[in-house]
C-alpha positions in Angstrom: 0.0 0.0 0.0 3.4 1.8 0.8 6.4 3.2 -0.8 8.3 1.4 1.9 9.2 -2.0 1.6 7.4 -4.3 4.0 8.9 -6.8 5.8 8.1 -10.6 6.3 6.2 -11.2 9.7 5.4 -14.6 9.8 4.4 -18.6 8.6 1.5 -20.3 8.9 0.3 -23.2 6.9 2.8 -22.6 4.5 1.9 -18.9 3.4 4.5 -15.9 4.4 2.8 -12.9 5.3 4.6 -9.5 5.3 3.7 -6.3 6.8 4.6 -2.8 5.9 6.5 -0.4 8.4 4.9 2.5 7.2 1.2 1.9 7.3 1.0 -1.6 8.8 -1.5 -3.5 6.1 -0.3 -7.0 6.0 -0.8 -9.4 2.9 0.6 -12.9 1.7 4.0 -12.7 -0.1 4.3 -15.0 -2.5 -0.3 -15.4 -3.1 -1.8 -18.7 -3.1 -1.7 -19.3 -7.3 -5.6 -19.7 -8.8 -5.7 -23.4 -8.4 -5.0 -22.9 -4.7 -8.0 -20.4 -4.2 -10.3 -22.1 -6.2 -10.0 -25.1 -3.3 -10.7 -22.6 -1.1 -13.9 -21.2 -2.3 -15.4 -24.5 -3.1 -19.3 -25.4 -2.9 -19.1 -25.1 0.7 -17.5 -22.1 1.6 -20.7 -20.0 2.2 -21.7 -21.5 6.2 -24.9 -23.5 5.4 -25.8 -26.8 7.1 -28.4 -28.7 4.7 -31.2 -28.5 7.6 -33.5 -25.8 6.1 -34.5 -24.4 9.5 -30.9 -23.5 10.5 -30.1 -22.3 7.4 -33.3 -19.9 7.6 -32.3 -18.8 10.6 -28.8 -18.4 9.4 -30.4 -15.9 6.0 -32.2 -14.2 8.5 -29.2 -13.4 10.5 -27.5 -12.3 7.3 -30.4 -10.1 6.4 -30.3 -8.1 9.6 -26.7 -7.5 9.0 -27.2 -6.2 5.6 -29.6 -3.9 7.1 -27.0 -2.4 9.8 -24.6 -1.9 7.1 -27.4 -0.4 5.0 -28.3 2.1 7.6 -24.5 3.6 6.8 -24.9 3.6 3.3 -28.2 5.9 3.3 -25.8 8.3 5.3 -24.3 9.3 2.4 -26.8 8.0 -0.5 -30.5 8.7 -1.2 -32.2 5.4 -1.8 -33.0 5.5 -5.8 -29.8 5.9 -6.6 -28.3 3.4 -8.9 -26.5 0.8 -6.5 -23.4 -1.9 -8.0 -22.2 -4.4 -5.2 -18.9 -6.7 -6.0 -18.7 -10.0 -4.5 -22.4 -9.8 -3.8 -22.4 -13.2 -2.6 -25.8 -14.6 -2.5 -27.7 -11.0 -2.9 -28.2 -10.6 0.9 -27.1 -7.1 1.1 -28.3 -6.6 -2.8 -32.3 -7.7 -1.5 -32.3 -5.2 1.2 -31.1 -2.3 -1.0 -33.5 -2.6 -3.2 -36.2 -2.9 -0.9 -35.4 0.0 0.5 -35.5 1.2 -3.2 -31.8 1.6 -4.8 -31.5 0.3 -8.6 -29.2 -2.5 -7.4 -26.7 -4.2 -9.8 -23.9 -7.2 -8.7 -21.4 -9.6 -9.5 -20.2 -12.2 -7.8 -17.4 -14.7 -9.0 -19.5 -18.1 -7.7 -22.0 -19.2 -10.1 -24.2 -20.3 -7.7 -24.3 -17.1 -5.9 -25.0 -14.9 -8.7 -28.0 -17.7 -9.5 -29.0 -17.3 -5.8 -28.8 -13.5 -6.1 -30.7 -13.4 -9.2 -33.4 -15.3 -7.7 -33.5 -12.9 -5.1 -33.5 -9.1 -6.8 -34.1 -10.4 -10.7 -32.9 -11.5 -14.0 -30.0 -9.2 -15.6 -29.0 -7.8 -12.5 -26.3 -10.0 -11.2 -23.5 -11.5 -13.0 -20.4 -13.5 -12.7 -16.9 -12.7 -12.8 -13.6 -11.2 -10.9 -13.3 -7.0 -11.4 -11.0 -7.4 -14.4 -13.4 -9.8 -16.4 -16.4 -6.9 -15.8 -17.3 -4.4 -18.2 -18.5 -1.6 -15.8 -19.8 1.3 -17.4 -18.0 4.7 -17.3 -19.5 6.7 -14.6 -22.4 4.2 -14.4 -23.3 4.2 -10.6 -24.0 6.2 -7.7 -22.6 3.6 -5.3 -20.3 0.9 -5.2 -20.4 -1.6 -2.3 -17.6 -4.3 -0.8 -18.1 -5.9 2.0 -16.0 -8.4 3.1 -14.5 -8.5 -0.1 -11.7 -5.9 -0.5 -9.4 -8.2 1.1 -9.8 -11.2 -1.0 -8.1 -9.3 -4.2 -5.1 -9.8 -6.0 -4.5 -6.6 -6.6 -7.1 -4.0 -4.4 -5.4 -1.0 -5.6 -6.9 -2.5 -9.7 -9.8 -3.2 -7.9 -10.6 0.3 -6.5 -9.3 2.0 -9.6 -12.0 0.3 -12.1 -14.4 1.0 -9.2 -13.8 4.7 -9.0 -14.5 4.9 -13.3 -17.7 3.2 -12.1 -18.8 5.3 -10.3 -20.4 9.5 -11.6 -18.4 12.0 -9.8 -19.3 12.3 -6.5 -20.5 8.6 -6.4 -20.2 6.8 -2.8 -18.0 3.6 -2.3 -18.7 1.5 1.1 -16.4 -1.0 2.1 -16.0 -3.1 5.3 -13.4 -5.4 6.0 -11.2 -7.2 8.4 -9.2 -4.0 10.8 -5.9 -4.5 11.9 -6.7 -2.6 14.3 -9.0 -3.9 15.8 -9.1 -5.1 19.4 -9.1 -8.7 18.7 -6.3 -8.4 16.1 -3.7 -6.6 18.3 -4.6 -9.5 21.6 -4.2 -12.6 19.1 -1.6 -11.5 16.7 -0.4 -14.0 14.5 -3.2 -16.1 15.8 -6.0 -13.5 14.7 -8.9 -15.4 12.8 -9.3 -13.1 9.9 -5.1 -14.4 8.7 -7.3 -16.5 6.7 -5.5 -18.2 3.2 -7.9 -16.3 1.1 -7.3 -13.5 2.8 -4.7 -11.8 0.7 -4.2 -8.5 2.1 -5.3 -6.8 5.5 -5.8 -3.4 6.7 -5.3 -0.6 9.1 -7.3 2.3 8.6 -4.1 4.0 7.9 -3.1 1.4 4.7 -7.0 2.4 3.9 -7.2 5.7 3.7 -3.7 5.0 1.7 -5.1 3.1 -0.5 -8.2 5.4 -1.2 -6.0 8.5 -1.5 -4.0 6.6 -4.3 -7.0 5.5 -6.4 -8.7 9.1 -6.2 -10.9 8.7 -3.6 -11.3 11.0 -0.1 -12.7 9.3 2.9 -16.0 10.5 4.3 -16.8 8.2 7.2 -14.7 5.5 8.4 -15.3 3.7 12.0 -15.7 0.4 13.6 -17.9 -2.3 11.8 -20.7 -4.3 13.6 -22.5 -7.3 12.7 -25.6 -9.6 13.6 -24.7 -12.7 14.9 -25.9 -15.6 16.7 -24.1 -18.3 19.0 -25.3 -20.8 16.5 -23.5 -19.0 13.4 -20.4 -18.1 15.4 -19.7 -21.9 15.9 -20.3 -22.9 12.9 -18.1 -20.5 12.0 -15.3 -22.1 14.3 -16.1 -25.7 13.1 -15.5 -24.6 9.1 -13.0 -22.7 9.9 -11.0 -24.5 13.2 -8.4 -22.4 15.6 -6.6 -25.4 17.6 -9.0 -26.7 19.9 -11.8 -24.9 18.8 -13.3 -26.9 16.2 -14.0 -30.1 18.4 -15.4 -27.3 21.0 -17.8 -25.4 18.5 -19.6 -29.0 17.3 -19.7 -30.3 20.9 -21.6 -26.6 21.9 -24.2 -26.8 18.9 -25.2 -30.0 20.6 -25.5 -29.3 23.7 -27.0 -25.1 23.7 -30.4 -25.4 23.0 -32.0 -23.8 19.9 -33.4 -20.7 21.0 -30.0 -19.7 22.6 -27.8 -21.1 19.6 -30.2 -19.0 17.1 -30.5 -15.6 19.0 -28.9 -12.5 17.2 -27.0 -10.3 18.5 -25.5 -6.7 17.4 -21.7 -6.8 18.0 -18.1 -5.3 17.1 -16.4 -7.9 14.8 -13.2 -6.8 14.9 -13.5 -4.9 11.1 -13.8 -1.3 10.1 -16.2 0.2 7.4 -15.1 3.1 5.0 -17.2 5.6 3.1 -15.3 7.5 0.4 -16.3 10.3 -2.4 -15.0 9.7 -6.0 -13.4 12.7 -6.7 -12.7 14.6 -9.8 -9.3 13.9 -11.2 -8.1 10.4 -10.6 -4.5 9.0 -9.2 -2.1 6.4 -10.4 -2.7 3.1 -8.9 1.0 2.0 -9.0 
């Protein structure tokens, strides 16, 4: 994100990460090659179970979320306005935007998300494919929207760049995403959840608003992130994605909690940060 040259941090499960002494992002030196990710985001990497009541429970839960994070948006832009989300997922957010009345638009680079999307806000509306494959129009929205996606690309400084000729001047992108900052990253470390292997980079909101600045954006709003979550999502959580000696835990807990605990939703910091930033009028370089 830097002119300074990072330097390496630490190992785990064969991937080097490296962080920069200047604004601390941190990001996987060499990256996992495209056959490597592609295991990653397999057919289940979305938590889902298969029994259609916890799964409801768990769209529900994602639905309230998108809400919060909606509720941020409509800060800065009317509904109407003509809305594009990237790595929409399966069109949680994308549904409550538009019944809230933006002109929603997304892409997603799972098949069967953009087919679950589709299903969800319309045919044409959602289409598949990384940044770089997209044909975005020129000034063609009055949002973008990334959430929990900036730090899964290759290249997020591309990524904004092709966002920002998206978007009319003036437009409004929203991101949120993993913080370095945050209080659960600086206790655990090395150890911190979110040092996931498709993680590629991570960010403080220094290396943000770096970023931003670079690609010809100016921040507007950036603070701490919360989500809605349950106990029951939270372990499943743990028991796709095991710390040592938490996976055996998390199963052993969804057995034992009963439901009406396991599926109760609560508003909480999740150690990420959101960002609001204006499109300005004369772009910057991205290298």
């Amino acid at each position: 994100m830097c002119e300074r040259a990072a330097e390496p941090w630490f190992e785990r499960e064969g991937l080097l990460r490296a962080r920069c002494g200047a604004c601390g992002a941190v990001f996987i030196d060499p990256q996992p090659d495209d056959e490597a990710l592609r295991a990653i985001y397999g057919e289940d990497y979305h938590i889902g179970t298969g029994d259609p009541r916890q799964d409801a429970a768990i769209v529900e839960m994602k639905r309230h979320g998108a809400r919060l994070t909606l509720e941020i948006l409509k800060r800065h832009v009317a509904p109407g306005a003509r809305l594009f989300e990237l790595g929409c997922g399966r069109g949680h957010f994308l549904a409550e935007a538009q019944a809230a009345g933006f002109d929603v638009f997304g892409a997603d680079i799972a098949p069967d998300s953009v087919a679950a999307a589709a299903a969800l806000v319309g045919p044409g509306r959602v289409r598949c494919g990384v940044p770089e494959e997209l044909e975005l129009a020129e000034a063609g929205f009055d949002a973008c929207v990334l959430l929990d996606v900036i730090e899964h690309m290759r290249d997020p400084l591309d990524t904004l760049s092709r966002l920002r000729r998206s978007l009319r001047p003036g437009g409004k992108l929203l991101m949120v995403t993993p913080s370095l900052d945050s209080l659960s990253a600086r206790l655990l470390g090395s150890r911190w959840v979110e040092f996931k292997g498709e993680h590629l980079f991570c960010f403080t909101a220094r290396a943000m608003r770096t970023a931003l600045s670079r690609t010809g954006f100016s921040v507007r709003e950036l603070g701490g992130a919360k989500k809605a979550l349950s106990p029951e999502y939270v372990l499943l959580h743990f028991v796709r994605f095991p710390l040592p000696g938490l996976g055996w835990a998390a199963r052993a807990a969804l057995g034992l909690l009963p439901e009406a605990l396991l599926r109760r939703r609560f508003v909480v910091p999740a150690g990420g940060m959101f960002v609001v930033a204006e499109r300005g009028g004369a772009g910057k370089s991205a290298t």
